[in-house]
C-alpha positions in Angstrom: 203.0 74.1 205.9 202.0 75.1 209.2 198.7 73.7 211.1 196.2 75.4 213.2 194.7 72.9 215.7 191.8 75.4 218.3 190.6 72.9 220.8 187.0 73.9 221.4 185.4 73.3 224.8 182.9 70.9 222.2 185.8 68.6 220.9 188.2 67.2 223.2 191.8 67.8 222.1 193.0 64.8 221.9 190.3 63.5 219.3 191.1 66.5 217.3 195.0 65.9 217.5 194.3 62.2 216.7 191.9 63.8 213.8 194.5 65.9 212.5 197.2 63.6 212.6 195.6 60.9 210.8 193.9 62.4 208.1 195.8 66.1 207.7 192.8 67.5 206.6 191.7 70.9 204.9 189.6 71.7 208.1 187.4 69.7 210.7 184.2 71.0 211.2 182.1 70.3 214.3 178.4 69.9 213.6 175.1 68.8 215.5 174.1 69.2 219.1 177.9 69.8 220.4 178.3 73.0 217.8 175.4 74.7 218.7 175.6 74.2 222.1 172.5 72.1 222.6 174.4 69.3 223.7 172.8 66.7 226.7 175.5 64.2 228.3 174.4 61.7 225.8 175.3 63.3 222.9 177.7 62.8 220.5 180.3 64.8 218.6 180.3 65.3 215.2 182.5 65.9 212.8 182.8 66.4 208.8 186.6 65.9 207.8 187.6 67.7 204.8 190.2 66.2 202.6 192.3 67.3 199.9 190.4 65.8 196.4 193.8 63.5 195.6 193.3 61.7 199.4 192.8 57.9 198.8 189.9 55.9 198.7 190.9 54.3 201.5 191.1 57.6 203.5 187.2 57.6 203.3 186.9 53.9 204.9 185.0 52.7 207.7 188.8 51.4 208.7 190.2 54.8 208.4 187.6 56.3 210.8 188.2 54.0 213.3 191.7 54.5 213.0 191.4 57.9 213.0 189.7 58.2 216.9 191.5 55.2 218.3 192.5 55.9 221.5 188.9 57.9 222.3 186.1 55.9 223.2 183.3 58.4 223.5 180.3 58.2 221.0 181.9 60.1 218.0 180.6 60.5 214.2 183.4 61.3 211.6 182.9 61.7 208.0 185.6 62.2 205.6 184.7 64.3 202.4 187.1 65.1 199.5 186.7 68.6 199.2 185.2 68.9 195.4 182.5 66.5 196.4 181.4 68.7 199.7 181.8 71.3 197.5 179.6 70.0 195.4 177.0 68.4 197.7 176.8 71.5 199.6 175.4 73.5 196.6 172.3 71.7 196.9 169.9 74.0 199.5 169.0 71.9 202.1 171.4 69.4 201.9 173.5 67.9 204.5 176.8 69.3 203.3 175.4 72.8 203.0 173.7 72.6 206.4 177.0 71.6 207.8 179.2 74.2 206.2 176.5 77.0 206.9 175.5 76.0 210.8 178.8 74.2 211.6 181.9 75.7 213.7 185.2 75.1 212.1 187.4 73.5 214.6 190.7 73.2 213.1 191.8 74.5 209.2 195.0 74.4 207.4 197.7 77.0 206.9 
């Protein structure tokens, strides 16, 4: 299966390769400040990782995060989400799972 990395000027490419290869997501989705391009120099990047639902537990860990942007040592917020569940959570108006799929850019999604 063939993947579709897109470096955006927002998410440097080598956090998104290191992204990619750790966790072979669904998709990466860039949220916050850096997606709608409000972003200051102290900002962030932010990203929801989208999983497939049979990714281990241990795929969602602190530990995995870290593991997952090693190497890139700007301030970066990754959260892993099996798909169901931000499915799921982002049927709920308002929430933050359907704020991120509705306002966020989509960075990177599997072929």
């Amino acid at each position: 299966m063939a993947a579709s990395v897109a470096p955006s000027p927002s998410v440097p490419p080598a956090l998104l390769d290191s992204v990619v290869s750790f966790f072979h997501p669904r998709r990466v989705i860039l949220f916050g400040s850096q997606a709608h391009g409000t972003a200051g120099p102290d900002s962030d990047i932010d990203l929801v990782v989208e999983l497939d639902d049979d990714t281990p537990p241990e795929m969602l860990s602190a530990k995995a995060i870290q593991a997952a942007r090693e190497g890139y040592h700007d301030p970066v917020d990754i959260i892993p989400y099996r798909a169901s569940v931000l499915a799921s959570r982002a049927r709920a108006i308002g929430s933050f799972a359907h704020t991120v799929l509705r306002d966020g850019v989509t960075v990177y999604e599997r072929a």
